[in-house]
C-alpha positions as CSV (number, residue, x, y, z in Angstrom):
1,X,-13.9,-14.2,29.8
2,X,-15.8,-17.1,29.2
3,X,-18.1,-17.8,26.2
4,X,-21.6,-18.0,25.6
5,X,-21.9,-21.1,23.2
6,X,-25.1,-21.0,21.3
7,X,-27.5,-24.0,21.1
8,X,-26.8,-24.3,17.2
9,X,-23.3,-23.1,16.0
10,X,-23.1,-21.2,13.0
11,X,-19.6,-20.7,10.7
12,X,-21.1,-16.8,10.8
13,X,-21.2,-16.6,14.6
14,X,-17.9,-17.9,15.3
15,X,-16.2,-15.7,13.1
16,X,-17.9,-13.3,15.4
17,X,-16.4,-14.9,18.4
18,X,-12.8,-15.1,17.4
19,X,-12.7,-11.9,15.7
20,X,-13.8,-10.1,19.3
21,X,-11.0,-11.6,20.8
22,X,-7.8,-9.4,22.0
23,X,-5.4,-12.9,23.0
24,X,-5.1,-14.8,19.3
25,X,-4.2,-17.5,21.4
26,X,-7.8,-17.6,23.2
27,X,-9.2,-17.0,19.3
28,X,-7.5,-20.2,18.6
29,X,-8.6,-22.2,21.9
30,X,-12.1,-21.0,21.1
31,X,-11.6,-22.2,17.3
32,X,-11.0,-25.7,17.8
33,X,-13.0,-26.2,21.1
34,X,-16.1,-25.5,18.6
35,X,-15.5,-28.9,16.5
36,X,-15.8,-30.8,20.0
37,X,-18.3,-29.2,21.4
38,X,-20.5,-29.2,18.2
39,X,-19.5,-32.7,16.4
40,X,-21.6,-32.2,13.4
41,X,-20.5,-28.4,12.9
42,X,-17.8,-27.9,10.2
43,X,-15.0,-25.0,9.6
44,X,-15.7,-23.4,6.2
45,X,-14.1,-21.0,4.2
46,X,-14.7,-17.7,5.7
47,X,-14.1,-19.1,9.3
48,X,-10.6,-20.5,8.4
49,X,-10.0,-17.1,6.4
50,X,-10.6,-15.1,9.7
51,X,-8.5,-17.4,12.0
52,X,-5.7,-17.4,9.9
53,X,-6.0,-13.6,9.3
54,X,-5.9,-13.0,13.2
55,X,-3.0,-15.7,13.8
56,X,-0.8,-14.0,10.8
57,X,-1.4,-10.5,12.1
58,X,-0.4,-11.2,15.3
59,X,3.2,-13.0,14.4
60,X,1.8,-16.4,15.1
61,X,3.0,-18.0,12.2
62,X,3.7,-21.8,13.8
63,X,-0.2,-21.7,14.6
64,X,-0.9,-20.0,11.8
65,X,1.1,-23.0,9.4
66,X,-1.1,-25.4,11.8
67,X,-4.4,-24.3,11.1
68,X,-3.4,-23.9,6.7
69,X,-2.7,-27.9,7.0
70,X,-6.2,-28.5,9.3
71,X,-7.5,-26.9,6.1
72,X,-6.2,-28.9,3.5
73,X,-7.1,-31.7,5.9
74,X,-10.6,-30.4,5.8
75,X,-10.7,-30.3,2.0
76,X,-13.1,-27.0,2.8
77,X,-13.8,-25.1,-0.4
78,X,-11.6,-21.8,0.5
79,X,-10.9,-18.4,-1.9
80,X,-7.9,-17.2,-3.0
81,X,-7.4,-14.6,-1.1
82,X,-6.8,-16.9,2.0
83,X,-3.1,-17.8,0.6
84,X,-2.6,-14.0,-0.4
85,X,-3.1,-13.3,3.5
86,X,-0.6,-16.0,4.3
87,X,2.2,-15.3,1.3
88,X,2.2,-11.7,2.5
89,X,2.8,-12.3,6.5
90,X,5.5,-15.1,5.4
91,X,7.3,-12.6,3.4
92,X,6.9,-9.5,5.4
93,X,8.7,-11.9,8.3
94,X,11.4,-13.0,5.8
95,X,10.3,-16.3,4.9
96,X,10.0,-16.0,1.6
97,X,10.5,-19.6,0.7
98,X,7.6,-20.5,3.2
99,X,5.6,-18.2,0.9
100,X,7.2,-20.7,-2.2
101,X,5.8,-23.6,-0.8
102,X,2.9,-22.8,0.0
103,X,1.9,-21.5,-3.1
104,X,3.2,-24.6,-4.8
105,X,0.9,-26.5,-2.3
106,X,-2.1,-24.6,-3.1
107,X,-3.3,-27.8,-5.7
108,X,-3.7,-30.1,-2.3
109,X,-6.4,-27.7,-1.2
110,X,-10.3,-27.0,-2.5
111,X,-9.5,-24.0,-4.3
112,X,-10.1,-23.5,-8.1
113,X,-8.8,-20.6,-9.1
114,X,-5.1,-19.0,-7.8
115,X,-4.7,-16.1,-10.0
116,X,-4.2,-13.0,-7.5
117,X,-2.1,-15.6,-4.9
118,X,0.8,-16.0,-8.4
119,X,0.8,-12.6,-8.5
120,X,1.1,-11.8,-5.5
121,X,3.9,-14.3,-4.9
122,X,5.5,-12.7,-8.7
123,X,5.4,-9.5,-6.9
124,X,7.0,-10.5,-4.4
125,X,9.9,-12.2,-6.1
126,X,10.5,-9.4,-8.8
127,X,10.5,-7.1,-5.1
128,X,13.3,-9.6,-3.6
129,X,15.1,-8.9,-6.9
130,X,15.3,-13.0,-7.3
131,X,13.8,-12.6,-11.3
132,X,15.1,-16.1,-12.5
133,X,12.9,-17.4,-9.3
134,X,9.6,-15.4,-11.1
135,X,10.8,-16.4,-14.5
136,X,10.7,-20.1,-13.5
137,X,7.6,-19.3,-11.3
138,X,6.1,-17.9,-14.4
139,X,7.0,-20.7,-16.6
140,X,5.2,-23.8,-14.1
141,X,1.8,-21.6,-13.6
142,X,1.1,-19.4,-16.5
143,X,-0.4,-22.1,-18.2
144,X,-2.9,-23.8,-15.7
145,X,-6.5,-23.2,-16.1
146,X,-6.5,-21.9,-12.2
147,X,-4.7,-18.6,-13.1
148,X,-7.1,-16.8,-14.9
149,X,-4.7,-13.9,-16.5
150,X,-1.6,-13.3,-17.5
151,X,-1.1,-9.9,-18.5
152,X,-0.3,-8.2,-14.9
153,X,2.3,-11.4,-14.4
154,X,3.8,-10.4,-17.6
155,X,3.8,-6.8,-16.7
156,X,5.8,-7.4,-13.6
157,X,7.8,-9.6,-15.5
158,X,8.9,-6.3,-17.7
159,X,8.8,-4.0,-14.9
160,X,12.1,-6.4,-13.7
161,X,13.8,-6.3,-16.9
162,X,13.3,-2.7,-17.5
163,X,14.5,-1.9,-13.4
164,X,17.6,-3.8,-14.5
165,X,18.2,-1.9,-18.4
166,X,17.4,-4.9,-20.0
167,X,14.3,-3.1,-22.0
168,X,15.4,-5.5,-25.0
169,X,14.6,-8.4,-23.2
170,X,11.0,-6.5,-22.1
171,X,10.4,-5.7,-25.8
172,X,10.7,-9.8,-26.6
173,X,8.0,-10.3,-23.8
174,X,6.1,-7.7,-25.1
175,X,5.6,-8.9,-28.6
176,X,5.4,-12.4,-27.7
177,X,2.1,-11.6,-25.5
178,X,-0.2,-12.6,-28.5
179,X,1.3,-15.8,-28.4
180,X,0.0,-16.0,-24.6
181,X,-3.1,-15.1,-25.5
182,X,-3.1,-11.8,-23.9
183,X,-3.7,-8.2,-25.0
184,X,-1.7,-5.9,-23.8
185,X,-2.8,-3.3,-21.7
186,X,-2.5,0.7,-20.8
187,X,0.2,-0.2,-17.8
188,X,2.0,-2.8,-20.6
189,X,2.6,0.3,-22.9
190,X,3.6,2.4,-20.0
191,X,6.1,0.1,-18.4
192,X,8.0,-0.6,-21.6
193,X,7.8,2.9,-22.9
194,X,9.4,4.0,-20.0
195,X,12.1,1.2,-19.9
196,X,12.9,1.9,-23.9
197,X,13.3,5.5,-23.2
198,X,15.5,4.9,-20.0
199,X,17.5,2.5,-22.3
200,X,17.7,5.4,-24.9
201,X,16.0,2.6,-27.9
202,X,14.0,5.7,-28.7
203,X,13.5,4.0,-32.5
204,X,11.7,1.1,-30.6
205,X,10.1,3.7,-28.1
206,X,8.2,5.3,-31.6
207,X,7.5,2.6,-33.1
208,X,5.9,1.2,-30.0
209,X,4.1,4.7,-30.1
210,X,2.7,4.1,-33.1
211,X,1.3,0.6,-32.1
212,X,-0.3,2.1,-29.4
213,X,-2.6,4.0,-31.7
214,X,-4.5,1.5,-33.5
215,X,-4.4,-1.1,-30.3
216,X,-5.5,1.1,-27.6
217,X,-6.1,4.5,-28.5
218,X,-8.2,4.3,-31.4
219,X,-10.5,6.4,-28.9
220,X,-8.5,9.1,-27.9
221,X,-8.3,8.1,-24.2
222,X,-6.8,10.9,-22.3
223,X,-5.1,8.4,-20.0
224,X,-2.9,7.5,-22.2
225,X,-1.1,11.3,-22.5
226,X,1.1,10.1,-19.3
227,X,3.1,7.3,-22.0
228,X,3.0,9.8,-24.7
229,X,4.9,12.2,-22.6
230,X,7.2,9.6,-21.7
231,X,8.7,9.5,-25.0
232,X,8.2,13.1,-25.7
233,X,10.7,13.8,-22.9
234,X,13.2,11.2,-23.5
235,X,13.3,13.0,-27.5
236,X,13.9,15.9,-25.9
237,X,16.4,15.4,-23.8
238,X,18.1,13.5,-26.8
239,X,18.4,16.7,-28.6
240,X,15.5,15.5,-31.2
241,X,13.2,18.9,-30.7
242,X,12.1,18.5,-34.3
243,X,11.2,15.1,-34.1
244,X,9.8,15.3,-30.8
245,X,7.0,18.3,-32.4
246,X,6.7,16.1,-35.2
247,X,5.1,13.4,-33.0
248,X,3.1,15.4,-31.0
249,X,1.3,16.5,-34.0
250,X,0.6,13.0,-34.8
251,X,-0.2,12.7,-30.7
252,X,-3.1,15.0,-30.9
253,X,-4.2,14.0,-34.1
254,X,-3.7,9.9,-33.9
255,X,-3.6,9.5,-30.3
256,X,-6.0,12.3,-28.7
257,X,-8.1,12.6,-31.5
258,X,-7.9,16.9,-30.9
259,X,-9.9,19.3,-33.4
260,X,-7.7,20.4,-36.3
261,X,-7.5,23.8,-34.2
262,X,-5.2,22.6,-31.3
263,X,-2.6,21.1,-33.6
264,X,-2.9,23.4,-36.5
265,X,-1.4,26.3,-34.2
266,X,1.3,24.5,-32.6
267,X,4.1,27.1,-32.3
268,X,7.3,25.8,-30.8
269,X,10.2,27.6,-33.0
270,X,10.9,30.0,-30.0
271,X,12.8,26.7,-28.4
272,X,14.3,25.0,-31.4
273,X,17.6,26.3,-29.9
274,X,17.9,23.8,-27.9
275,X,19.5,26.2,-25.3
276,X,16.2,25.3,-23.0
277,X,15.7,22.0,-23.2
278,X,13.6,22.0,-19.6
279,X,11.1,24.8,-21.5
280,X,10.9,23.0,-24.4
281,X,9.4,20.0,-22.5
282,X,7.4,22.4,-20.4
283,X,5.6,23.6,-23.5
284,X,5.4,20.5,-24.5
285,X,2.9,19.1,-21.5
286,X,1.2,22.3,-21.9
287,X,0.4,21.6,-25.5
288,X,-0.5,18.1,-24.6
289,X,-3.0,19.6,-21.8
290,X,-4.4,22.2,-23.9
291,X,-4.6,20.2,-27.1
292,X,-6.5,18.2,-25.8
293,X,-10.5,17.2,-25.5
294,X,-11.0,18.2,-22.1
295,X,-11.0,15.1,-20.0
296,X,-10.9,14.6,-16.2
297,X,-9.1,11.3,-17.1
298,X,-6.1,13.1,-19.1
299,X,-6.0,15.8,-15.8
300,X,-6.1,13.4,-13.5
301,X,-3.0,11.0,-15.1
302,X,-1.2,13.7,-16.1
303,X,-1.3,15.7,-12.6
304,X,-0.1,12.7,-10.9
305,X,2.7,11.8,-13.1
306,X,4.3,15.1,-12.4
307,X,3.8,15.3,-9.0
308,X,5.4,11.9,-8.5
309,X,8.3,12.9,-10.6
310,X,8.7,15.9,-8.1
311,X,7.5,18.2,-10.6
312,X,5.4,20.2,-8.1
313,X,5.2,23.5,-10.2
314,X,3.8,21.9,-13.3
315,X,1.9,19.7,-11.7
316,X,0.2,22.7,-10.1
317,X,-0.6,24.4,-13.6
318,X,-2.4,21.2,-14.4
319,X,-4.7,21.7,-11.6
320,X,-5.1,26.1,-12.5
321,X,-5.6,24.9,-16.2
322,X,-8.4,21.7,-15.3
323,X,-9.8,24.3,-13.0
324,X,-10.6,26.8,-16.4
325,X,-11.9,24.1,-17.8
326,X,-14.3,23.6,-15.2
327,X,-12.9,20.7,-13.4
328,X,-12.6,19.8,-10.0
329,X,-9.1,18.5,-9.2
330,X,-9.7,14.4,-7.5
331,X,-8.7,13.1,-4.3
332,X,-5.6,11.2,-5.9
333,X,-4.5,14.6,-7.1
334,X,-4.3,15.8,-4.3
335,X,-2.5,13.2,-2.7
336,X,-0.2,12.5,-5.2
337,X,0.5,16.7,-4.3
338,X,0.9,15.8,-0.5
339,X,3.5,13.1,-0.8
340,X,5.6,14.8,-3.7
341,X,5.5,18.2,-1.1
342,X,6.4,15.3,1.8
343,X,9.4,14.1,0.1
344,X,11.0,17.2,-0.1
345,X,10.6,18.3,3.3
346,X,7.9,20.7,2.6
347,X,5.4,19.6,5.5
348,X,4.4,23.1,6.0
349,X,3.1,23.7,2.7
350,X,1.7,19.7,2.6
351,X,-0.5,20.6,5.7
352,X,-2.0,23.7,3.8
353,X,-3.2,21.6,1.3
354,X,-5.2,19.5,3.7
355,X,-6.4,22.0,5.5
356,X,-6.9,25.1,2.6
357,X,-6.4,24.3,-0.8
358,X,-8.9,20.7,-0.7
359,X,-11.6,23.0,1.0
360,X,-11.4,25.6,-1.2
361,X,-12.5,23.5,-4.0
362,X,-15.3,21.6,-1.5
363,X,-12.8,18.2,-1.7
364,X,-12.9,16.8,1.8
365,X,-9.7,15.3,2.6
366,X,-9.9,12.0,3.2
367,X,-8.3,9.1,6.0
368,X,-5.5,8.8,3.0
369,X,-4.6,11.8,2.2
370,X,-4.2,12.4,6.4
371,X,-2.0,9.4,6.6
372,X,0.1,10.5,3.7
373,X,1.1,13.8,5.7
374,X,1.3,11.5,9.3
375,X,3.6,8.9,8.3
376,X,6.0,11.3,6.9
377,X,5.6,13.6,10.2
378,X,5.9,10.6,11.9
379,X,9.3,9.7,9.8
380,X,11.1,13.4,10.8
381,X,9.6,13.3,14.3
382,X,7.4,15.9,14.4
383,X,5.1,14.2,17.2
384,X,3.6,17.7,18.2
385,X,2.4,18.2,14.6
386,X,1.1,14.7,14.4
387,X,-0.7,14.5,17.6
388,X,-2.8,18.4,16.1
389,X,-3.6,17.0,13.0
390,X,-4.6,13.3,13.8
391,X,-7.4,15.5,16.5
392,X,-8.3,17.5,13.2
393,X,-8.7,14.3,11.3
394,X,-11.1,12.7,14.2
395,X,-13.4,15.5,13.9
396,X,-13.6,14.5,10.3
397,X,-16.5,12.2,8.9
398,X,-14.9,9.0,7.9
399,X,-11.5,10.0,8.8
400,X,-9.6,7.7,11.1
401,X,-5.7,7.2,11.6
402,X,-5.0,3.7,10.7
403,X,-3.1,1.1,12.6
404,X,0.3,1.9,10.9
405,X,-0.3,5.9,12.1
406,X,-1.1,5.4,15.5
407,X,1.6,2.4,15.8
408,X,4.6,4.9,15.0
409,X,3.3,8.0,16.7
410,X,3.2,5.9,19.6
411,X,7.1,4.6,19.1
412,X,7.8,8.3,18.7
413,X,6.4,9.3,21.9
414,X,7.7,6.1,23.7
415,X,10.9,7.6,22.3
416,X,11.0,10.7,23.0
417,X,10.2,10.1,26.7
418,X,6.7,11.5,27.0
419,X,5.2,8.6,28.0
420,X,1.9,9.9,29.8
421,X,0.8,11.3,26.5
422,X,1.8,7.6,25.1
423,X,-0.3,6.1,27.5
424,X,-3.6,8.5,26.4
425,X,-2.8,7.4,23.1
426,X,-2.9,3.7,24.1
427,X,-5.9,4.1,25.1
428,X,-7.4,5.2,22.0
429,X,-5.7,2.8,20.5
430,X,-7.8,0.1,22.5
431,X,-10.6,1.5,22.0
432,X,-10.1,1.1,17.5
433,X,-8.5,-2.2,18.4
434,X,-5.0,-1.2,17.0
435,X,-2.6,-3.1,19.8
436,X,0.8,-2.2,19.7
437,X,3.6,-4.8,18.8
438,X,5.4,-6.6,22.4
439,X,8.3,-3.8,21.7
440,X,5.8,-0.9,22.2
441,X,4.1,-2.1,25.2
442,X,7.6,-2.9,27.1
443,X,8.8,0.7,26.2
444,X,5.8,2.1,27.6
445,X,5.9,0.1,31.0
446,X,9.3,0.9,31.8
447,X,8.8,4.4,30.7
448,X,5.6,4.6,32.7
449,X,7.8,2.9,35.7
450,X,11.0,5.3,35.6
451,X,7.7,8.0,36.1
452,X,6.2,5.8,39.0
453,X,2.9,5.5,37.7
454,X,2.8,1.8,38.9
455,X,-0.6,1.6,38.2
456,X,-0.4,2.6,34.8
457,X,2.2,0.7,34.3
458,X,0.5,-2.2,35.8
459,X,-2.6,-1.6,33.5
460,X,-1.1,-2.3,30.9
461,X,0.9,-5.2,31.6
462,X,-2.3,-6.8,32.0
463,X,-3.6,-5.8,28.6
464,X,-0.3,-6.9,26.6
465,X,-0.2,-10.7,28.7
466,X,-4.3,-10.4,28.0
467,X,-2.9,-10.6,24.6
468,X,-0.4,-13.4,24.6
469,X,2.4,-11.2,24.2
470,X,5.2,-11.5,26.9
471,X,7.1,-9.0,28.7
472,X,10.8,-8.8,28.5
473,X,12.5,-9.1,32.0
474,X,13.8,-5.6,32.3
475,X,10.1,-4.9,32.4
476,X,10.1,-7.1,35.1
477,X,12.9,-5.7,37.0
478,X,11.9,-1.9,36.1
479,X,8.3,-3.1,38.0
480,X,10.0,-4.3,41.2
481,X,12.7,-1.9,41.6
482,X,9.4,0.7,41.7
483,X,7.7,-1.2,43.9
484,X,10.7,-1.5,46.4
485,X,11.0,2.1,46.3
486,X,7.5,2.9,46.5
487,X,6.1,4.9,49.6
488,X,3.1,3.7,50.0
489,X,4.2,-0.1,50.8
490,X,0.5,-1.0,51.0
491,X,0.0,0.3,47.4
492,X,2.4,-2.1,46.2
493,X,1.7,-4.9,48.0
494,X,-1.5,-5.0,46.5
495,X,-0.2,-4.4,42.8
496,X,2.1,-7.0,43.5
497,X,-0.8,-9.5,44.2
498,X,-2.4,-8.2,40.9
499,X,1.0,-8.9,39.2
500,X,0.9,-13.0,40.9
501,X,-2.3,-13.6,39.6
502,X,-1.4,-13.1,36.0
């Protein structure tokens, strides 16, 4: 298809031009045929942002490296989350050191401020489990003016030591973040709280309680009631029932700032056995929940903690008691419910939430709640189930499948054999722009050939070349042992000149 150059060439209507483009290849053609034929016009920011988006999407990463160095070249003025984009495609292809140097090389470009691209990169390294790579990371950018913040590189930074026991080593960090000039936030206390009481340093774990009171719940933020439960467990399943009441006195009082009433009736002798240690802590979120102000905030964080710690019965009398209170359960809720019913199989009873319990309480489900429930249908095979509910999500407003969704239902189909149906689905898939990966597309065409649908199958041949992606040879061969054994000899002579012209 050829373009339609304007008389004057703006940075805005190229991005237009590349972005409508199905072949990244032809995106890049069109991207550098614009500095010849307009000598005055000039790449900026945004434009290289899209190009490099598009060639890092589509596996390109040699053109992709090509058009990063035009830009340094170019001395552009370009945003951060340019080298995000690129850090993340190198390491989601394994090149994890490409993603080092071009971070390190992010001074040769116009870009003043790097703060989400090192932790990104941090992220990424405490992921790949290489920690002395972060720490040294850490070390070399932490000081710069161009990262901006420290406190979620630190956090990582803890989240690593406490993943490997080495909560000691998270506690130095942790008190040596004034020193940095940070103040440490809600997710630093939760991180650490939860490494401490792993480590069983529940006398570090109080007293780091009791910090948390005058630094950052002088308020009585009901957020905070997920890290006090934290430690209320882990005394619990120490055996320290008394002490663990004896804090969540001071909880309510210090922490959630309850009316004398909630705290002043606390009854817990009926579990002092310690026979029930499980009931014990199950009275002791309800106290938390019921003692209490009221708060979406403390519903909401508390909900979600249990359910992502599988705790799917408590987690449910949240919801019944937010409900008295005359609150409406969130949308996170109610995913954080979907995937915890996912992980354990229940798909059944995950679909009934969607579809029942959400309505009942006039919370549409949303695109992210659907995919929740898809990919995990999609994970135990269950295309039947996941073809019904991604047509219920369609005839939802704002609710689409994403790219991810519609990629693996359509490996699932390819392998399952029912390739027709995989071919419809292509073809909504065209239509949202979500192109399949060159493994996909050669599954289909020999699928759709051992069928002998050789138009079909010819179709879309043209669409994956269309997009620079090339065919394996069995596709090749599958395509001409159909057409040898095709009938209708005329038929196939003619897809085979199709076929030549490509």
């Amino acid at each position: 298809m050829s373009i339609r150059w304007p008389r004057v060439l703006t940075p805005t209507y190229l991005c237009q031009i590349i972005k409508i483009q199905k072949n990244p290849l032809k995106a890049l053609h069109i991207f550098n045929e614009a500095k010849t034929k307009y000598p005055n016009y000039c790449h900026n920011g945004p434009v290289y942002a899209t190009m490099i988006n598009i060639l890092g999407t589509s596996g390109r990463l040699t053109e992709m490296r090509d058009v990063i160095e035009q830009m340094r070249e170019d001395s552009c003025e370009c945003k951060d989350s340019v080298f995000v984009s690129a850090i993340k495609t190198y390491a989601n292809a394994g090149l994890v050191d490409e993603a080092i140097s071009l971070y390190k090389n992010i001074p040769q470009f116009n870009c003043v401020n790097w703060t989400e691209s090192f932790n990104t990169l941090l992220q990424i390294m405490v992921n790949e489990s290489r920690l002395e790579v972060a720490h040294r990371l850490f070390v070399e950018s932490s000081c710069g003016w161009e990262v901006k913040s420290r406190i979620r590189a630190l956090n990582l930074l803890m989240y690593a030591l406490c993943q490997r026991s080495r909560s000691d080593l998270a506690l130095q960090i942790f008190q040596e973040m004034d020193y940095q000039g940070c103040y440490p936030n809600r997710d630093s206390y939760a991180i650490l709280m939860k490494g401490l009481c792993q480590d069983r340093r529940l006398h570090e774990a109080t007293h780091l309680l009791y910090s948390m009171f005058w630094r950052i719940s002088q308020k009585g933020n009901g957020e905070d009631i997920v890290v006090y439960r934290t430690l209320l467990d882990a005394l619990c399943d120490d055996g320290k029932l008394e002490e663990a009441v004896e804090i969540l006195g001071k909880i309510l009082r210090k922490g959630l700032k309850a009316p004398k009433r909630c705290y002043n009736r606390l009854d817990l002798n009926q579990f002092w056995d310690g026979k029930d240690i499980e009931a014990m802590k199950r009275l002791i979120h309800e106290a938390l929940i019921k003692g209490s102000v009221p708060c979406l905030a403390s519903y909401n964080a508390m909900a979600i903690d249990l359910y992502s710690e599988g705790k799917i019965g408590e987690g449910d009398n949240v919801i019944i008691e937010m409900q008295h209170r005359g609150f409406k359960p969130t949308h996170s809720i109610y995913e954080a419910k979907v995937a915890a019913l996912c992980k354990v199989g229940k798909l059944d009873e995950a679909i009934e939430v969607i579809e029942e319990d959400m309505v009942k309480v006039n919370c549409l489900p949303t695109a992210r709640v659907y995919n929740i429930l898809l990919k995990n249908l999609c994970n135990v095979g269950n295309s039947t189930a996941v073809i019904e509910s991604l047509n219920k999500m369609s005839n939802k407003v704002g609710c689409a499948g994403d790219r991810e969704t519609y990629g693996l239902l359509l490996e699932m189909l390819c392998g399952e054999k029912r390739y027709l149906e995989a071919s419809q689905l292509l073809e909504t898939m065209s239509i949202k722009s979500y192109w399949p990966c060159a493994n996909s597309y050669n599954a289909l065409i020999k699928g759709l050939c051992s069928l002998g649908r050789q138009y079909d199958a010819v179709m879309w041949l043209e669409d994956m070349i269309s997009q620079g992606k090339l065919p394996e040879i069995s596709v090749w061969n599958s395509l001409v042992s159909l057409f040898c054994n095709s009938e209708n000899i005329k038929l196939s002579s003619n897809t085979f000149n199709r076929l030549r012209s490509l």
